[in-house]
C-alpha positions, 0 to 999 in steps of 0.5 A: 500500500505503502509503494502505491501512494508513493507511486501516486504521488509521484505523479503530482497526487497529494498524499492524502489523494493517493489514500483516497485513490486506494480505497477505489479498487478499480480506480487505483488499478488503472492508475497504477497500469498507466503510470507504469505504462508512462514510465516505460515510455519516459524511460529516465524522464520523469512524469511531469504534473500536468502529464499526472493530471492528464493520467488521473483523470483519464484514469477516474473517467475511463469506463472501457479499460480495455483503452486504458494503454492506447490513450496512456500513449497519446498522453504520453508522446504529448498528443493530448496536453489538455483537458479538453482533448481528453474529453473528446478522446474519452468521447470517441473511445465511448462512441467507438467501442469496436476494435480496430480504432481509426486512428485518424478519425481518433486524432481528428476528433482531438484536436491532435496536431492542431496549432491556434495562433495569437493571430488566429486568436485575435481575428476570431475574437475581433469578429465576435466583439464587432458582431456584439459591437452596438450592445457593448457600447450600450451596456458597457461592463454590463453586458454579458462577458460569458457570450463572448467566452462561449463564442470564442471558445466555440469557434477555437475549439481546441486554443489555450482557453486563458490566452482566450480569455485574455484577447476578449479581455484586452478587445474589451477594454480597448473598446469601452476603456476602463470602468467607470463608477457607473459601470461598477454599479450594481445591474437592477434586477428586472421585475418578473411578469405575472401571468394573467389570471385567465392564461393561468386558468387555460392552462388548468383547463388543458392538463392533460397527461401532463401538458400543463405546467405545473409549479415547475416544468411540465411531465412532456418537457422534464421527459424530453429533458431526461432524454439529454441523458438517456441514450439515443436509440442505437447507441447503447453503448454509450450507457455507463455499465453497457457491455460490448461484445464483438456483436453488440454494434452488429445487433444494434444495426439489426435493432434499428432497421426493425425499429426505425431508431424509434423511443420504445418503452413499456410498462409491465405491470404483474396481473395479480393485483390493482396498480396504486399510486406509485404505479401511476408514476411508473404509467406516466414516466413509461408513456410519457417518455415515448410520447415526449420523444415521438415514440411508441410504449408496450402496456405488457403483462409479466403474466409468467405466475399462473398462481396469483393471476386472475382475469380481473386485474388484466381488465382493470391494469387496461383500464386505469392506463386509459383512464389516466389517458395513454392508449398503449401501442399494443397490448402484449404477455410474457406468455406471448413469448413462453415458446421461444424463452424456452428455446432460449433457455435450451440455448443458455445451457448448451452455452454452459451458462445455465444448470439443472439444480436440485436444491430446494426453494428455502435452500435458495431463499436469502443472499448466503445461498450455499453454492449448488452442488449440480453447478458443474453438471455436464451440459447434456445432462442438464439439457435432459434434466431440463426437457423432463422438467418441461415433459412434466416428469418431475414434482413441484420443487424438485429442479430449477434451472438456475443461470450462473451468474453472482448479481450486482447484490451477491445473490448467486446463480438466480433461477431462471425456470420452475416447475408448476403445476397450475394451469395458465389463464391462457395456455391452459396446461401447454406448460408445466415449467414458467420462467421467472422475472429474472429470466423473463423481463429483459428477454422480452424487452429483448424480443419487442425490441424496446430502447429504455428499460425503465424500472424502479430503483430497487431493479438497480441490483438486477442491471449486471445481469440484465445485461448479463443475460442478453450478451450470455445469449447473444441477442440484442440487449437494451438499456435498463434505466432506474428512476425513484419509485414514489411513497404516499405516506398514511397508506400502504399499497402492498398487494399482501396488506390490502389483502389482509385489510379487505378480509379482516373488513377494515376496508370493503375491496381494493377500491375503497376510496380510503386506499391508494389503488388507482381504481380506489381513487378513480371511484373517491372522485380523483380526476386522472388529470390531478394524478397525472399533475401530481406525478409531474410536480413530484418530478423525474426523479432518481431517488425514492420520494415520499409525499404527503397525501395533501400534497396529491389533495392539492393537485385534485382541488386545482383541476376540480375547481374549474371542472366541478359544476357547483351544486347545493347540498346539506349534510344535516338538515335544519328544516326553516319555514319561512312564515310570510310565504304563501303556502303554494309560494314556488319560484326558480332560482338560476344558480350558475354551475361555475360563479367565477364564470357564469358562461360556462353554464348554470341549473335551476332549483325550485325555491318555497316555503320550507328550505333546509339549511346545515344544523352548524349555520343556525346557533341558539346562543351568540357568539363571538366572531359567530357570522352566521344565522341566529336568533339575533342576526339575519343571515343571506341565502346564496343565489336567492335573494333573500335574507331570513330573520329568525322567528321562532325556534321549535324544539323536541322533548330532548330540547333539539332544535328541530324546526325554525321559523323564519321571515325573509326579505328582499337582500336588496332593501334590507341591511347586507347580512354578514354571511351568506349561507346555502339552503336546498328546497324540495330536495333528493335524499341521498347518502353521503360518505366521509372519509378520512386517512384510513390509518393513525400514523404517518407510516403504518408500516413502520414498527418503531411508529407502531408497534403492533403492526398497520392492523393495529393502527387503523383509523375507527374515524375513516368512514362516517355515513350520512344516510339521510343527505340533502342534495338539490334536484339539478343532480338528479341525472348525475351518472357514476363518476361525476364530480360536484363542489358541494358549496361550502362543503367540499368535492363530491363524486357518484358512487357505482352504488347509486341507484335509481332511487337513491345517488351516493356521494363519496367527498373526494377532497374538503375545501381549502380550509379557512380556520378564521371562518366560522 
């Protein structure tokens, strides 16, 4: 260790940066191989520090080590002397991967060679200065130096940037002459200009997959963003991690010829469960990265556990995709593809990648697998094992096929194949073998030839051996991309757990509008709009994220606002009579559907002699900042026209106000009430359901939060049902899934148990509370 940091910094290292260098195995090795490359080419000659720097940093960004001698030499024979030339030498090598390297083209590439003048220097820079000539002159020092630089630098790619940046400065001050007190002032900052109201209302009004800009950027342009770093399709080889192989650039000729060069993505979601949140992220990061980029997305099934599949989560997967609104470029299975996996898995053994294993499945469970004892079996006998296997010669557990190979997370030889006997909900009992994730995912991805494999995070540990698996097999390999899987906090949306929360009752199905499932959050009054917001203002991010619910709430309350017609309703009715009415008094009062835009429509509702007004509007007593309706302060109804003052105040034999008696007056000869309630008049009946956070915690599955686990932690407040609700009669033709802003009370959607008789309202989300009105 000792001769290595010696080594190290005897090529201008510091002491404690050559210590650092040793803790990065692969780092100090290709350090260490350069430097002894250099000293037998320097022979007695010592290595200078600006060579060193050059050698480090050759050695800390080369990915291909397979280059490591070939750009040693040309650092070494002074062919690169900048950083510059090093960057785009490690650029071509990268681009390059194939052997033999064109030398020339290489040395073009980096500006080996190339002489810039002073004189050179000058005519480029004077060019630039009279091109900026006239704003110079106007702005003085301070215009923007940094437009000057860049052009510079742009038009003498590869001169000394210092002896640049002198010319531009000397042109500069030849130009302008020297500072005055009024140039060293500080620049005012230019006051930003507000959007006007009604182009930030169209901009909600069009929110669609993501369209619409948010606080940030929207979905499409942080998508087409992204797309700076992903790699273009073709190209591969450029990804960090990516292994080449003498066919690699031939398969990828292949790829793009069926492709076109076209973004393609999928989304494979397994068929044995109800997507949630988390998946929405993934839907519209999938979808939504094809889209931004002209491509095309598979929505495909990973349907290759016949166990745990089941007909109605295949539907619902299709249908929440849509409802968010992608439409999928086609629809396809695993199991599409059962025939040739197994070919290829035939494949894999002849190749001697692959084995026959007898361990049993709690042998192999963990990371400290002992190693199988069938690992070094004769290829043709593991091809006989493996067509038993497949004849339906041997019993549950007895064999798997096991690849062998040790991922990136230590598990070693994960298994590709094993037995089951259940039938496929659609190749029946053709198979008695299934291939597992591992072995199945990136074939697939191979087969449908997609360019972004983009996983969740914990995938990560998988990527060696994705990539493993394609070249083991010779076919076209494509990229594997990882991005931060997004957390709710309040919920779980573990398949097992719902499970559990649906068969001990605490939740009805997996659409309970207390869940994070999407169907869940379709039938609580979720617009598809506010999910898709929210997924963006979360961001394309690469580390996990988790959010609070309000947060999602917020985005929900935005795209109602503008979308949910207004309608009255009462929660706890309070019958008023109002006195100085006639008996058969009935007029129509027109209520506009949106007050802030009253030309986006408007419904009617009667108005007589009987209303009903929420209980918490009426107060016997008088209290302080009290605003509303009591016996000593008359209070407006909204849209009416009418303000009512108290009369008399009918009780029951428990001493409950049942009943008030009121007189009204028109609201434009009397004295402006201070508060303007909403009423309804010969109304529906209809049930109404409350929810609230379905568990206590902020993270339910977390045992030092609670101990007892997330059963122990549910919420016995989550669900109040108002059985006997008031709602006006304009909604009497609402279908399942409309959405209503209850004025004054919050957004409202129609249940699928509504029926005929009676409409039921799940509260999507509150109003935006104001604690100071009461």
């Amino acid at each position: 260790m000792a001769d290595l940091v010696a080594l190290f910094t005897s090529v201008g290292l510091s002491e404690q940066k050559a210590k650092e260098t040793l803790k990065n195995e692969g780092l100090s090795s290709a350090l260490k191989d350069a430097i002894v490359q250099a000293q037998q080419l320097l022979g007695s000659k010592d290595i200078d520090k600006a060579m060193g720097t050059l050698l480090y940093s050759m050695a800390s960004r080369l990915r291909d080590t397979r280059r490591l001698a070939f750009l040693t030499d040309h650092i070494v024979k002074r062919k690169i002397i900048t950083d510059l030339q090093l960057s785009a030498a490690l650029d071509f090598v990268k681009s390059h991967p194939q052997d033999p390297l064109d030398q020339h083209a290489f040395e073009t590439a980096c500006g080996v060679g190339v002489v810039v003048t002073p004189e050179q220097i000058e005519d480029a820079v004077e060019l630039i200065i009279r091109k900026h000539k006239e704003q110079l002159l106007a702005e003085r020092y301070r215009f923007n130096m940094g437009i000057l630089m860049g052009e510079a630098r742009a038009a003498l790619k590869w001169a000394d940037g210092k002896i640049v940046k002198n010319e531009v400065d000397m042109q500069v001050l030849h130009l302008l002459g020297a500072k005055t007190e009024a140039d060293l002032e500080k620049k005012p900052k230019a006051a930003k200009p507000k959007a006007p109201e009604k182009e930030k209302k169209e901009e909600q009004a069009n929110a669609v997959n993501g369209e619409v800009k948010m606080e940030g950027k929207s979905l499409m342009e942080q998508l087409r963003g992204e797309a700076l770093k992903f790699h273009k399709p073709g190209e591969n080889y450029k990804t960090e991690g990516y292994v080449v192989t003498p066919n690699t650039m031939n398969l990828l000729k292949q790829h793009l010829e069926i492709t076109g060069g076209q973004v393609r993505t999928r989304f494979p979601p397994e068929p044995n469960g109800i997507l949630h949140i988390g998946h929405a992220k993934a839907i519209n990061f999938n979808f939504g990265y094809a889209k931004a980029n002209n491509g095309i997305c598979f929505l495909r099934y990973d349907d290759t556990n016949p166990e745990k599949e089941e007909e109605k989560y295949f539907t619902a997967i299709k249908d929440m995709v849509e409802w968010l609104g992608y439409e999928p470029y086609a629809i396809t299975h695993a199991s599409d593809n059962f025939q040739r996996l197994y070919e290829l898995a035939v494949d894999l053994i002849r190749r001697g990648h692959a084995y026959v294993c007898h361990q049993r499945g709690e042998e192999l469970k963990g990371h400290n697998v002992p190693p199988s004892p069938w690992r070094d079996r004769p290829v043709e006998e593991s091809l006989v094992l493996f067509e038993r296997m497949r004849k339906g010669m041997c019993a549950e557990g007895e064999a798997t096929l096991r690849m062998k190979l040790v991922m990136e997370d230590g598990k070693l030889d994960p298994v590709a194949y094993r037995i089951k006997y259940t039938p496929h909900h659609r190749s029946g009992d053709t198979w008695c073998i299934y291939p597992t994730y591992d072995y199945t995912h990136c074939l697939c991805d191979s087969i449908e030839h997609i360019t972004h494999s983009l996983c969740t995070k914990e995938f990560q540990a998988r990527r060696s051996s994705y990539f493993w698996l394609c070249n083991a097999l010779d076919v076209y390999c494509p990229v594997q991309w990882e991005y931060g899987r997004l957390n709710l906090t309040y919920t779980v949306v573990s398949k097992r757990k719902i499970i559990k929360l649906v068969e001990t009752g605490a939740v009805r199905d997996w659409d309970d509008p207390r869940l994070f499932t999407l169907t869940a959050l379709r039938r609580r009054g979720f617009p598809p709009q506010a999910i898709n917001n929210f997924c963006a203002r979360v961001g394309v991010t690469v580390a996990q994220t988790t959010m609070e619910p309000h947060l999602l709430e917020a985005c929900v309350r935005e795209v109602l606002n503008d979308t949910a017609p207004r309608v009255m309703a009462v929660l706890e009715p309070l019958k008023v009579t109002i006195t100085n009415l006639p008996a058969d008094a009935q007029t129509e009062v027109r209520i506009p559907d949106f007050p802030a835009d009253e030309t986006k429509g408007s419904h009617v509702v009667p108005f007589s002699k009987t209303i009903f007004i929420e209980q918490s509007d009426f107060r016997e007593a008088m209290e302080k900042g009290y605003k509303r309706l009591t016996p000593d302060q008359p209070v407006g109804l909204r849209h009416a026209g009418y303000i009512i003052s108290v009369q008399r105040v009918i009780k029951d034999g428990s001493g409950k106000v049942v009943e008030l008696e009121v007189t009204c007056s028109s609201s434009d000869s009397a004295e402006k009430p201070k508060a303007f309630i909403h009423w309804v008049s010969q109304p529906l009946q209809c049930e109404v359901r409350l929810y609230e956070r379905l568990f206590i915690h902020k993270n339910p599955e977390d045992p030092a939060e609670v101990p007892g686990g997330f059963l122990s932690d549910l919420n016995p407040n989550s669900l109040q049902l108002v059985e006997s609700a008031l709602v006006d009669r304009s909604v009497s033709e609402a279908k399942v899934f409309d959405k209503f802003q209850f004025e004054r009370v919050g957004y409202f959607s129609v249940d699928p148990d509504s029926t005929a008789e009676k409409l039921v309202f799940n509260r999507t989300v509150t109003l935006k509370e104001d604690p100071g009105k009461i």
